[in-house]
SELO-371592 format. One record per residue (C-alpha): x, y, z; residue number from 1; residue in one letter. Coordinates in steps of 0.001 Angstrom, whole numbers, padded with zeros to 6 digits. Layout:
BEGIN
x:X; y:Y; z:Z; num:NUM; residuo:A
...
***
This chain:
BEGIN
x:000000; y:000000; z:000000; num:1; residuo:X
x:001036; y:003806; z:-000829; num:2; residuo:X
x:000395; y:004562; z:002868; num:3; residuo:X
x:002948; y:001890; z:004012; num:4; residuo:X
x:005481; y:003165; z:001876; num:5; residuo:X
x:004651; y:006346; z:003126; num:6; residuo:X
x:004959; y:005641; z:006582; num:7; residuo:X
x:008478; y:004066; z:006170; num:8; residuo:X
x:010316; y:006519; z:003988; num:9; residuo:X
x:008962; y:008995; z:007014; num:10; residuo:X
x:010088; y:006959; z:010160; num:11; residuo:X
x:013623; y:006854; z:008024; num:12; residuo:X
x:013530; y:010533; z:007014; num:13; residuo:X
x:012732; y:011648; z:010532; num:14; residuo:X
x:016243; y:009727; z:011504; num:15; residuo:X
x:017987; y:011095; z:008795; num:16; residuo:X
x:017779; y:014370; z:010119; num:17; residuo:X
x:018593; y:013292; z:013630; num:18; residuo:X
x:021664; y:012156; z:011836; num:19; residuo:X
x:021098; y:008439; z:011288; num:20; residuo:X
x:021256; y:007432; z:014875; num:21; residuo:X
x:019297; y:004069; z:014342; num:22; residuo:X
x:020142; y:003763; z:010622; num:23; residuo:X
x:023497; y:003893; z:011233; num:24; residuo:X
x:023085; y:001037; z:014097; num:25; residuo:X
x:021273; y:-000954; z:011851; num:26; residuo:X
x:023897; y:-001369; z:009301; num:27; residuo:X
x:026428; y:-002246; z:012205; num:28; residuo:X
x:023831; y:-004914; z:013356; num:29; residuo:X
x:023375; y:-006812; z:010294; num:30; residuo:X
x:027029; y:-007012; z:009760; num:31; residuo:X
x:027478; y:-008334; z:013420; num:32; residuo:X
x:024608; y:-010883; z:012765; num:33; residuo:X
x:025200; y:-011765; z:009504; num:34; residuo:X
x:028723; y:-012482; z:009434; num:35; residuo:X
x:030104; y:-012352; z:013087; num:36; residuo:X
x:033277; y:-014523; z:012125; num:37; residuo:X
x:034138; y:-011312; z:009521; num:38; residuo:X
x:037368; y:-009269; z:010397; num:39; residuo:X
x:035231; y:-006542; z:010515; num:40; residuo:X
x:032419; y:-008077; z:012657; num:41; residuo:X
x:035036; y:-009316; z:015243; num:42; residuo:X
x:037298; y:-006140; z:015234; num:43; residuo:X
x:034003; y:-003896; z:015546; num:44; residuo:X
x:032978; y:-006444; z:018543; num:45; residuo:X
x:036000; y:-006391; z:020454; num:46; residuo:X
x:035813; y:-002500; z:020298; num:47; residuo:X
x:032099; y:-002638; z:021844; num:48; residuo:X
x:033878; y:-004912; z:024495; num:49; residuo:X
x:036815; y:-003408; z:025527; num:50; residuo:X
x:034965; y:-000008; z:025572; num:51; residuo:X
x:031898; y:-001281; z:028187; num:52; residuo:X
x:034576; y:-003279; z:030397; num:53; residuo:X
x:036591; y:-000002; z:030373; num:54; residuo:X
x:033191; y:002387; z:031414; num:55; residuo:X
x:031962; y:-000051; z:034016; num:56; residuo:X
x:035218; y:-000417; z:035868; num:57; residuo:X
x:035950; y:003233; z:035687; num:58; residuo:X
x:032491; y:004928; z:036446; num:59; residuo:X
x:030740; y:002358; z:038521; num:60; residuo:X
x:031306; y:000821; z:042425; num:61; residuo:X
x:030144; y:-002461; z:041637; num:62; residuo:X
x:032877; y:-002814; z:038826; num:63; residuo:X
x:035115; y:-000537; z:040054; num:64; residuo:X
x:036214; y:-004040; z:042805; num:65; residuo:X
x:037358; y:-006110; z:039368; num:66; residuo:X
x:039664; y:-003213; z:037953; num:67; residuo:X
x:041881; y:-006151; z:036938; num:68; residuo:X
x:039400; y:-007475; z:034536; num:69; residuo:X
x:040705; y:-007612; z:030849; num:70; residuo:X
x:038136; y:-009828; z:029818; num:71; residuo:X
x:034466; y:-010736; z:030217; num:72; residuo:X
x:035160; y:-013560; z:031989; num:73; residuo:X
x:037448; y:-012408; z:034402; num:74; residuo:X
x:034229; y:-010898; z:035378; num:75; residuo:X
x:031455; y:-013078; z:037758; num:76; residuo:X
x:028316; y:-014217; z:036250; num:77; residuo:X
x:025286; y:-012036; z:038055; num:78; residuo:X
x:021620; y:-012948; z:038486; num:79; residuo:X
x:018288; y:-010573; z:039177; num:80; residuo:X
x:018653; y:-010322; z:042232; num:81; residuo:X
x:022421; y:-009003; z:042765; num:82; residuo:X
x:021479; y:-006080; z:040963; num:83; residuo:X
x:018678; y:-005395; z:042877; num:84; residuo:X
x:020656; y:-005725; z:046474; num:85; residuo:X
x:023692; y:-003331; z:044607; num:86; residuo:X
x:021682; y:-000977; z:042490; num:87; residuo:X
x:023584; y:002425; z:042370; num:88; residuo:X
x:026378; y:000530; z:042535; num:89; residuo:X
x:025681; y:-000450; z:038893; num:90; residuo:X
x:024576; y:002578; z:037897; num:91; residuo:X
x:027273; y:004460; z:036260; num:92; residuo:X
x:028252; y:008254; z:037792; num:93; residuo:X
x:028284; y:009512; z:034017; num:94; residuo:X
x:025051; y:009093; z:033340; num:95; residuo:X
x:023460; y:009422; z:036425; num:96; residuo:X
x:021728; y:012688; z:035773; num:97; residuo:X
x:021325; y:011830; z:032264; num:98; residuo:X
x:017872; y:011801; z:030702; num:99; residuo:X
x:017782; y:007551; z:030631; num:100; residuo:X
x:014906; y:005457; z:030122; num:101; residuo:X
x:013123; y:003224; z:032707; num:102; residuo:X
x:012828; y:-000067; z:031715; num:103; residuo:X
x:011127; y:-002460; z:033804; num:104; residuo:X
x:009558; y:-005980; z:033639; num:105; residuo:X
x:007155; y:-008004; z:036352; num:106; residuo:X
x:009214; y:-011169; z:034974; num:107; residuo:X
x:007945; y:-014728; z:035267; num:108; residuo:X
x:008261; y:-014896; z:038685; num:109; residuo:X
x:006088; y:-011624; z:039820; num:110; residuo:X
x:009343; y:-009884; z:041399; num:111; residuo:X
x:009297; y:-006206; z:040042; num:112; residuo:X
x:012643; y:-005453; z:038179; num:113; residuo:X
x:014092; y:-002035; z:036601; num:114; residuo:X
x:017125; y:-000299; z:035613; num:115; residuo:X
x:018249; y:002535; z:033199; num:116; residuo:X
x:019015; y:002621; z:029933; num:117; residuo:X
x:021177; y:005475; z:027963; num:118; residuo:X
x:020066; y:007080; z:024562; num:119; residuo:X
x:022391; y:005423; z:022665; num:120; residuo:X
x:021339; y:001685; z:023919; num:121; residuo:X
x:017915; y:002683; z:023223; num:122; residuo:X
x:018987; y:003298; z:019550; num:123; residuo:X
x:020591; y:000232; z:019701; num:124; residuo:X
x:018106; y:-001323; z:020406; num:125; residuo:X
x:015794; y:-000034; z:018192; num:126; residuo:X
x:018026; y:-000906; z:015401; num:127; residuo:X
x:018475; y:-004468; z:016799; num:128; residuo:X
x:014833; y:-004995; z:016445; num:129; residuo:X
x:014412; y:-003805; z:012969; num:130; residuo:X
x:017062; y:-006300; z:011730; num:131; residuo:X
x:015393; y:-008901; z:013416; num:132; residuo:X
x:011568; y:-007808; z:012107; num:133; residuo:X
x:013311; y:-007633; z:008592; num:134; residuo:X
x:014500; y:-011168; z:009326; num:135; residuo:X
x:011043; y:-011964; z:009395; num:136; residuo:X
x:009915; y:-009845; z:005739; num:137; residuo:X
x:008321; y:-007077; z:008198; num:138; residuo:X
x:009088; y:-003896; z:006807; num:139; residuo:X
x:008548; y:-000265; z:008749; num:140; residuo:X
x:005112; y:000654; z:007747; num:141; residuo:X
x:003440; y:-002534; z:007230; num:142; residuo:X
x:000623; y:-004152; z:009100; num:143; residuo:X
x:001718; y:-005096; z:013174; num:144; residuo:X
x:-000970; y:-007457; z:014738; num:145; residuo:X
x:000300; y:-007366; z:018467; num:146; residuo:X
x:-001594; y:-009557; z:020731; num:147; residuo:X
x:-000514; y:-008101; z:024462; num:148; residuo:X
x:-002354; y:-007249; z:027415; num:149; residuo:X
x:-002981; y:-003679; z:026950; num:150; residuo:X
x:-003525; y:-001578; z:029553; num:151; residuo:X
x:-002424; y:001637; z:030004; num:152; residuo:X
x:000565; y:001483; z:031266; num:153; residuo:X
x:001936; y:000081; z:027722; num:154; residuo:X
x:-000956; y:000722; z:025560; num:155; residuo:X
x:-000028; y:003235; z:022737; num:156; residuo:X
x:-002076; y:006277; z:021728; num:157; residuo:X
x:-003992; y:006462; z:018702; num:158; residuo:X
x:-002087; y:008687; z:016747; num:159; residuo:X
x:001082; y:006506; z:017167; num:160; residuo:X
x:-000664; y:003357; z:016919; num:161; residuo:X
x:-002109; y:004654; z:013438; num:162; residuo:X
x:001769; y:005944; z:012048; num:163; residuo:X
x:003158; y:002947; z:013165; num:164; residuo:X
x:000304; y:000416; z:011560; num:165; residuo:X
x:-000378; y:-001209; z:014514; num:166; residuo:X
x:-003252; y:-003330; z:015929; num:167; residuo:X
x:-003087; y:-003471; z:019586; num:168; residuo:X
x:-005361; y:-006886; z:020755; num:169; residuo:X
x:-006261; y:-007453; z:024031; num:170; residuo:X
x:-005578; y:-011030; z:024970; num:171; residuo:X
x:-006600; y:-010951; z:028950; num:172; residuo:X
x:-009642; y:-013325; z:028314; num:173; residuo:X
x:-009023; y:-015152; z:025022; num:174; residuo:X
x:-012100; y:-017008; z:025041; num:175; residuo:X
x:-013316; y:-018618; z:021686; num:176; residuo:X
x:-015721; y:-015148; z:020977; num:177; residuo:X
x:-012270; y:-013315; z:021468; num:178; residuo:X
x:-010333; y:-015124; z:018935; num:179; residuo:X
x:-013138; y:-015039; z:016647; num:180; residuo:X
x:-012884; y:-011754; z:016435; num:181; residuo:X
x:-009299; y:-011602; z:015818; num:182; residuo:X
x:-009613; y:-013667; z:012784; num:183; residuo:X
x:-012316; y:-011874; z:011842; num:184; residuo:X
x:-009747; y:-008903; z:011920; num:185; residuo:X
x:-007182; y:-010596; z:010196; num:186; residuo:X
x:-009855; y:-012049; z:006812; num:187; residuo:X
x:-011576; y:-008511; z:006765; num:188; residuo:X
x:-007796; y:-006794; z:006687; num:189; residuo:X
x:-006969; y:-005513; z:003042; num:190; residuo:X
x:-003828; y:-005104; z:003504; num:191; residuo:X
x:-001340; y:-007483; z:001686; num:192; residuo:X
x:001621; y:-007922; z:004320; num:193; residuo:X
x:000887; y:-008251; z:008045; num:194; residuo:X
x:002857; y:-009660; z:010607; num:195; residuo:X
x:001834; y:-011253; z:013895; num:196; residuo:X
x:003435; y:-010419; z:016885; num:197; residuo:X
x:002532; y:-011940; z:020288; num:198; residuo:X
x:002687; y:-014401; z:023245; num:199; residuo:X
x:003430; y:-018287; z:022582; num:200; residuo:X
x:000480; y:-019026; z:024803; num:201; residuo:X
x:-001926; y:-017359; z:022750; num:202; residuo:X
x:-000756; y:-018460; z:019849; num:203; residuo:X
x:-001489; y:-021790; z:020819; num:204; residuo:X
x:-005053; y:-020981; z:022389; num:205; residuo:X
x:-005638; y:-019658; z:018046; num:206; residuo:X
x:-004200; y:-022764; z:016800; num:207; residuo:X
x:-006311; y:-024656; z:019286; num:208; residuo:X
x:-009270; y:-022975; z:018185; num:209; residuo:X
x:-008516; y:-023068; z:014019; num:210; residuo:X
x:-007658; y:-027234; z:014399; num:211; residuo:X
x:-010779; y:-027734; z:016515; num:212; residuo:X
x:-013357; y:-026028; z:014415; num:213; residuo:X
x:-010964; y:-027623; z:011161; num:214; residuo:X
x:-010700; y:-023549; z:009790; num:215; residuo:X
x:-007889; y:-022777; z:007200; num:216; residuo:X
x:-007071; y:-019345; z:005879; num:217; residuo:X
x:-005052; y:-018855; z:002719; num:218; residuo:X
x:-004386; y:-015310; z:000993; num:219; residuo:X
x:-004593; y:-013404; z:004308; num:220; residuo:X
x:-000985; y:-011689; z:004004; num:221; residuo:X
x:000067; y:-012758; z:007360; num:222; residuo:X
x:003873; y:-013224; z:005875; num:223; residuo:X
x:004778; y:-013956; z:009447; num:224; residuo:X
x:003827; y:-015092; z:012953; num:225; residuo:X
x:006664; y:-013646; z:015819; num:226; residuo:X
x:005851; y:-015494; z:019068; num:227; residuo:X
x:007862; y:-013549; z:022035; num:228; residuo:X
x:007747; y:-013938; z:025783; num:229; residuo:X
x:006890; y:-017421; z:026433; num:230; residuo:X
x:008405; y:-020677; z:025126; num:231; residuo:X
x:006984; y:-021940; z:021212; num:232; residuo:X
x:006274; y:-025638; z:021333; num:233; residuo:X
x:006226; y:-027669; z:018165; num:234; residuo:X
x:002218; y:-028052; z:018494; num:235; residuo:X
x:002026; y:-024263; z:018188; num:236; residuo:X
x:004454; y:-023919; z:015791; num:237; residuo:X
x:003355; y:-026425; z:013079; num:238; residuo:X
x:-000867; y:-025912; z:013632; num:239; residuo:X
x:-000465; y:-022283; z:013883; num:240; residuo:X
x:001743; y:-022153; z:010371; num:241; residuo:X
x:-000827; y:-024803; z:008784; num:242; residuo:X
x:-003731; y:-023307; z:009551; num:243; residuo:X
x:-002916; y:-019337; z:008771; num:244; residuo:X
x:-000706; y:-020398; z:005945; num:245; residuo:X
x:002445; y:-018482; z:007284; num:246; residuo:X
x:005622; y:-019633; z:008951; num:247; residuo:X
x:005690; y:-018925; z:013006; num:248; residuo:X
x:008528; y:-017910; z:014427; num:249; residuo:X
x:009893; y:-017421; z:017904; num:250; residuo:X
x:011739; y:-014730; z:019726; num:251; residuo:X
x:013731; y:-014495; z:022706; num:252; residuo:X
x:014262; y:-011212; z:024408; num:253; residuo:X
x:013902; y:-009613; z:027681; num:254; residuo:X
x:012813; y:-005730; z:029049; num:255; residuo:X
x:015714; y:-005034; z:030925; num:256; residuo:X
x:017802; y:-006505; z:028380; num:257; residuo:X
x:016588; y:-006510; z:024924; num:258; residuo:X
x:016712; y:-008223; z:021421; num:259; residuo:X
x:019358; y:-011436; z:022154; num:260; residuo:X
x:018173; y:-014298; z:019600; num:261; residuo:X
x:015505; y:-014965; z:017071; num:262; residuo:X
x:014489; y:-017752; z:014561; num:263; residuo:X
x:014407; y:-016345; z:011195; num:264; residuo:X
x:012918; y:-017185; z:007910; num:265; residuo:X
x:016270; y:-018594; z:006692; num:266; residuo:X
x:016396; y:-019786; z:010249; num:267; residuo:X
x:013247; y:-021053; z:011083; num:268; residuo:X
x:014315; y:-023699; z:013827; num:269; residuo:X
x:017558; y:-022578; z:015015; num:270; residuo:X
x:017981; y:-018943; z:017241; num:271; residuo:X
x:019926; y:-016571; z:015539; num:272; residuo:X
x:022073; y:-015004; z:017996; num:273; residuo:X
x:022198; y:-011267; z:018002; num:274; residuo:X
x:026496; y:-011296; z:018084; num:275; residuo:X
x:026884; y:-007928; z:017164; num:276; residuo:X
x:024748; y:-006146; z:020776; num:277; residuo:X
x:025605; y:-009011; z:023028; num:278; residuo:X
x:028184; y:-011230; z:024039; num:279; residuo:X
x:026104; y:-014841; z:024510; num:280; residuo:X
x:027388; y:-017461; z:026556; num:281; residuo:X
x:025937; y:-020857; z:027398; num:282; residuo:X
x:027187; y:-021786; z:030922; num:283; residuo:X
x:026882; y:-024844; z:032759; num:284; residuo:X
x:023839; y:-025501; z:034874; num:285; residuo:X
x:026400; y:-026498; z:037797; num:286; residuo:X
x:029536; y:-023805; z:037457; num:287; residuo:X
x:030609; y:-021076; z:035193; num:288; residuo:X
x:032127; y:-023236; z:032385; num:289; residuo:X
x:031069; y:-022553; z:028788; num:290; residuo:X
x:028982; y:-025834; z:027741; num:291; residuo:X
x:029768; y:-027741; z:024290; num:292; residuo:X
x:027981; y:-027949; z:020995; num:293; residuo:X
x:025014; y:-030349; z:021870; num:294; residuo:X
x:024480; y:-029532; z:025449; num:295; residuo:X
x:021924; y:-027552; z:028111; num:296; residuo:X
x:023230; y:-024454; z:029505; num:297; residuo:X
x:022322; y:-020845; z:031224; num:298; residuo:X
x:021897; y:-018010; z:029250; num:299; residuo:X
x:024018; y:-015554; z:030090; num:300; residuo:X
x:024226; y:-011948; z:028613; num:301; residuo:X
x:026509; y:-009151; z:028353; num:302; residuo:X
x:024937; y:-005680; z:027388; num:303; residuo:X
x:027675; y:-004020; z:024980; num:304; residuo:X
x:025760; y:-001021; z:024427; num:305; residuo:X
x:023872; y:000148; z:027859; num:306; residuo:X
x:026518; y:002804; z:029686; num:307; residuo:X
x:023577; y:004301; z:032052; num:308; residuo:X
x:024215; y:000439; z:034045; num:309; residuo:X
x:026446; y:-001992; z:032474; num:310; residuo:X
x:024790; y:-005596; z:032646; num:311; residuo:X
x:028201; y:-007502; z:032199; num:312; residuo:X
x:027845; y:-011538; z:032756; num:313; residuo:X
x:024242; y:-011464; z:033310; num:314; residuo:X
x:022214; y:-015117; z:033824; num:315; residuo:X
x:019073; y:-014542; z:032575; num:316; residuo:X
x:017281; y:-017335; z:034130; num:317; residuo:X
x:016530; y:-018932; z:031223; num:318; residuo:X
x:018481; y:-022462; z:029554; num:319; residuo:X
x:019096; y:-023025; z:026108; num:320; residuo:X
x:020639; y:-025612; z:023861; num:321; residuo:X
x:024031; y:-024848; z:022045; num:322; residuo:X
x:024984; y:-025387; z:018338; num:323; residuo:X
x:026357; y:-024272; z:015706; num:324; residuo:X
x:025202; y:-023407; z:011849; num:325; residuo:X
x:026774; y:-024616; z:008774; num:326; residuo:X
x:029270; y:-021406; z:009118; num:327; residuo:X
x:030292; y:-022543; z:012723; num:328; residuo:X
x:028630; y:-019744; z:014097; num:329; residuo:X
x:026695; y:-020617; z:017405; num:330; residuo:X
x:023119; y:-020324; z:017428; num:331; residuo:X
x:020948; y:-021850; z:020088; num:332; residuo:X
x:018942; y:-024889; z:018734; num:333; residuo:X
x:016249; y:-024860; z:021902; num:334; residuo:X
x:015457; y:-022375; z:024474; num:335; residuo:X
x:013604; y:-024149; z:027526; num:336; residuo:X
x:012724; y:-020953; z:029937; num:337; residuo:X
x:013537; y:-020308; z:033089; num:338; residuo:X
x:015948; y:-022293; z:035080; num:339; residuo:X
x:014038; y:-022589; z:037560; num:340; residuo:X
x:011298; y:-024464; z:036157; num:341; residuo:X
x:013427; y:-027111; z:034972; num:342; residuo:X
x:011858; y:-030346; z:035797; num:343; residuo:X
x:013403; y:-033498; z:036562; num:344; residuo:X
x:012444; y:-037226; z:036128; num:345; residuo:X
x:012349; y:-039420; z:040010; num:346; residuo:X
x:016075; y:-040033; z:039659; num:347; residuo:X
x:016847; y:-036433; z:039183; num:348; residuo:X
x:017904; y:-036403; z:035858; num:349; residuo:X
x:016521; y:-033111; z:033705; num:350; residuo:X
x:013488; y:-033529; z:031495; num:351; residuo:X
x:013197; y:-031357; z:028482; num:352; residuo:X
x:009950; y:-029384; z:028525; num:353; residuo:X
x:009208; y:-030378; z:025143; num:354; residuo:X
x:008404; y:-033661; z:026236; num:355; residuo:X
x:005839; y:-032605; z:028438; num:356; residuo:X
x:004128; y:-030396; z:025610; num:357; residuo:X
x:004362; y:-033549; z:024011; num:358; residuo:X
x:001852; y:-035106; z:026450; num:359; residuo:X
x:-001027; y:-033630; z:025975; num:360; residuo:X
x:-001087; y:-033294; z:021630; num:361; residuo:X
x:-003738; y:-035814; z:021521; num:362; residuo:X
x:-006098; y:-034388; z:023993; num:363; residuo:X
x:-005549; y:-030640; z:022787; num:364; residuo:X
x:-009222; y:-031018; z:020920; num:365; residuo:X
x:-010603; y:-031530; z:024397; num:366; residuo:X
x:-008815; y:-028808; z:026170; num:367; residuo:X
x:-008639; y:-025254; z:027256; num:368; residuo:X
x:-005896; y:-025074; z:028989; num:369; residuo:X
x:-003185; y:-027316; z:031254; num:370; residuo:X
x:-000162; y:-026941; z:034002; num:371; residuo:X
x:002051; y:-029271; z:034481; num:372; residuo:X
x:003837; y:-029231; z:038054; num:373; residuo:X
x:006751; y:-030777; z:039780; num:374; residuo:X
x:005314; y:-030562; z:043350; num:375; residuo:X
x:008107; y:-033581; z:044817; num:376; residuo:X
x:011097; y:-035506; z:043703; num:377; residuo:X
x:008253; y:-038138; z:042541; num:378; residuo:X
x:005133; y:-035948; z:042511; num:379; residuo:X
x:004144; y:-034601; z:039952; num:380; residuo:X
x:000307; y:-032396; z:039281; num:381; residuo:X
x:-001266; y:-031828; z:036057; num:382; residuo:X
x:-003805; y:-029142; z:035934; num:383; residuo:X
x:-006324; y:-029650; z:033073; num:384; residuo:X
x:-009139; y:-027025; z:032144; num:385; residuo:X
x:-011385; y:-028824; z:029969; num:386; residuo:X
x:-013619; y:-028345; z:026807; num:387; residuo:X
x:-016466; y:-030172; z:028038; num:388; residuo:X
x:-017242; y:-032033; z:030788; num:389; residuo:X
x:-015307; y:-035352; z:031216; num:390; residuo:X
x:-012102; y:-036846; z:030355; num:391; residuo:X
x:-011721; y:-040086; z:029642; num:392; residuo:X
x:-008007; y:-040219; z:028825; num:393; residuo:X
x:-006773; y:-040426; z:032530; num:394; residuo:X
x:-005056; y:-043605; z:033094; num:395; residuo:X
x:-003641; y:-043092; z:029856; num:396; residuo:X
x:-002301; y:-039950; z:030201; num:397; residuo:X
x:-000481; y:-040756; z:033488; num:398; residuo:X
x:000951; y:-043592; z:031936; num:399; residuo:X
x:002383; y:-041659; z:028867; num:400; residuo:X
x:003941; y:-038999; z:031953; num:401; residuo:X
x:005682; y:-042254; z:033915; num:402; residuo:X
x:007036; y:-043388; z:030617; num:403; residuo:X
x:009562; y:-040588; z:030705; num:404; residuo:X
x:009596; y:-039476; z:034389; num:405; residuo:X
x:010036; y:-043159; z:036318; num:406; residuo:X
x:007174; y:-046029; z:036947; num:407; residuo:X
x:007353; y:-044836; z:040416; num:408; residuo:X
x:006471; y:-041016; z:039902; num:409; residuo:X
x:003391; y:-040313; z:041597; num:410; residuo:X
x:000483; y:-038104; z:039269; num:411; residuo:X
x:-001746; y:-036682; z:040392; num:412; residuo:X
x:-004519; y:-035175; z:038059; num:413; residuo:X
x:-006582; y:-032101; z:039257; num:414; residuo:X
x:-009691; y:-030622; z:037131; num:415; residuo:X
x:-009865; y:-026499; z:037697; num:416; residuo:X
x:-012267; y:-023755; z:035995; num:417; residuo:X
x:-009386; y:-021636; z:034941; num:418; residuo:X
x:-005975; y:-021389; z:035043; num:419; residuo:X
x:-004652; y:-017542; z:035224; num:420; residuo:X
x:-002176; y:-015908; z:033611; num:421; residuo:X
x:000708; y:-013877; z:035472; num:422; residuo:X
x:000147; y:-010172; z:035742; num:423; residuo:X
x:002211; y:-009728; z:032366; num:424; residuo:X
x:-000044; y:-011803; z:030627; num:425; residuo:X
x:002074; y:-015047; z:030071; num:426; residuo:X
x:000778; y:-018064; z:030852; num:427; residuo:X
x:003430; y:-020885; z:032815; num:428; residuo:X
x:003037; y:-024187; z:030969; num:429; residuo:X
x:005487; y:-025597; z:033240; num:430; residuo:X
x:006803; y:-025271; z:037348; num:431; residuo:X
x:008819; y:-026740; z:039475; num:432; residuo:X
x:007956; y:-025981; z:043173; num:433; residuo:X
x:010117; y:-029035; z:044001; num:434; residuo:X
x:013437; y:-027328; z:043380; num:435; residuo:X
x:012272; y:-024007; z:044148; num:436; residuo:X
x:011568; y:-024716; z:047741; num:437; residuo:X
***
């Protein structure tokens, strides 16, 4: 559409004249991600590197103890909760008084987190998520579908929503009548390229819904389906893609943090790594050793670009699977969410959420929602939410669970009304109170 174009040759002419700051980024950020093993890519890196160890030893406390450090990891590896007991020590004296940015996030486990971010990481940021939208055929100026709680403490205005071609949908109560609607959005939408952007969970709750009531749409221009926030199961992936004839991808980022890995459409299963903002490494669940090709691991993060308070060695609470591409490049092959919920079989051994997801596939026609808990070493609670008013499938169910988590786990099968989300809107498929008590 004229409109679109419209739209992006303004968002890139308003930048121009405040001298490129994102433009320039973005060229820097597709070199880093494209070809991070590139002189250029690794010279431009090290720069980044050497210039954030250099600011947060100098201008903060909390680095200011490892003036030593030459490298990231002569650094330790911090969680949450360190910067929370230390924070003006990790905010840097330069930029104290600065006009930063508040970002803050609720996080999976309901503890309130924030910190600052400078102007420059904020265009850095921007940039890194306009590489990663193109990665995806979005343009600036085509159609946005964002399926977020909205409320008003996020919600955009009007006037903004309308430059930036964006549908904000509420997804609080996504009952059948509410998604429904959305496709009724979506089919009555002339515009030829839209992308979806939006939680895993309701993703799934649409591809529920399309497979159950056997609906296909073809021609709709959704190029693309971004799932963020919440981990993508296969289910979702491949029923959501079938039935809205698109290809779903997912994305893994973070508010206090920002844009570290996405699949792409040359990447659809593998997590590109975003090399060129962060330094990635996948640690050992047990110590600070980097993991090998193949294996489990923490996430953990280094911010190259936020000066206001430098996040260096930072585990996001989150595990992921190493690998690397046909280039030798690492990428991350799975992302499992938060270390915490890790579950483990009745000898202790870890369990890969995807095999729970894998659990309940056959029933999904007869469901609204589940929860899957690790209460015990052996106990184990599956919350169902049902479609109707029976379910026939328990004994077999609870045998397909002890298949993979010991003859001797004990499940336990418990029928609820509802199952709520957190206050951000995500929906936990998976906990371990076990290991968190």
């Amino acid at each position: 559409m004229l409109l679109n174009s419209v739209r992006n040759k303004f968002f890139w002419t308003l930048d121009g004249l405040k001298g490129g700051l994102i433009k320039n980024q973005l060229n820097e950020v597709e070199l880093g991600v494209k070809y991070p093993n590139s002189d250029k890519a690794k010279d431009l890196k090290n720069q980044h590197t050497n210039n954030i160890i250099k600011h947060a030893v100098e201008t903060t406390l909390y680095y200011g103890n490892f003036n030593n450090a030459k490298t990231i990891s002569d650094f330790p590896v911090i969680r949450k909760t360190t910067i929370q007991d230390n924070f003006e020590q990790f905010q840097s004296y330069k930029f104290k008084d600065s006009d930063n940015f508040k970002v803050s996030t609720s996080g999976s486990t309901g503890v309130p987190f924030f910190l600052y971010q400078n102007k420059g990481k904020r265009n850095r940021n921007h940039a890194d998520i306009i590489y990663f939208f193109n990665a995806a055929s979005f343009e600036i100026g085509n159609r946005l579908y964002e399926l977020e709680v909205w409320r008003g403490h996020n919600e955009k205005g009007k006037l903004k929503a309308w430059l930036q071609n964006a549908v904000q949908f509420d997804i609080s109560r996504l009952t059948d009548e509410r998604i429904e609607a959305f496709l009724n959005l979506i089919k009555k939408d002339r515009q030829s390229k839209k992308t979806m952007l939006g939680f895993a969970s309701s993703y799934e709750m649409v591809a529920q819904y399309l497979e159950r009531n056997n609906i296909f749409l073809k021609d709709t221009g959704i190029i693309a389906a971004i799932a963020n926030s919440e981990y993508l199961n296969t289910y979702t992936k491949e029923t959501l893609g079938k039935h809205l004839d698109t290809q779903v991808l997912s994305r893994y980022s973070s508010e206090e943090v920002g844009m570290i890995a996405q699949q792409t459409l040359q990447s659809p299963n593998n997590f590109v790594i975003n090399h060129a903002s962060y330094h990635v490494e996948i640690l050992n669940l047990d110590n600070d050793k980097p993991v090998k090709p193949g294996e489990f691991g923490r996430i953990v993060v280094t911010d190259l670009f936020n000066y206001a308070m430098p996040i260096i060695r930072y585990d996001t609470g989150d595990i992921a699977k190493l690998a690397l591409n046909e280039d030798g490049v690492e990428v991350l092959e799975q992302i499992e969410g938060r270390k915490m919920d890790v579950i483990h079989d009745s000898k202790g051994n870890i369990v890969s959420s995807f095999v729970v997801y894998t659990k309940f596939y056959n029933y999904y026609h007869l469901l609204k929602q589940y929860q899957f808990i690790q209460q015990g070493e052996k106990e184990y609670e599956v919350k169902l939410n049902l479609q109707g008013e029976n379910f026939e499938f328990e004994d077999e169910l609870i045998t397909s669970i002890k298949s993979d988590f010991g003859s001797d786990a004990n499940v336990v099968i418990t029928y609820v009304d509802e199952i709520p989300p957190l206050s951000s809107g995500k929906r936990r498929k998976v906990i371990n109170n076990y290991k968190k008590a």
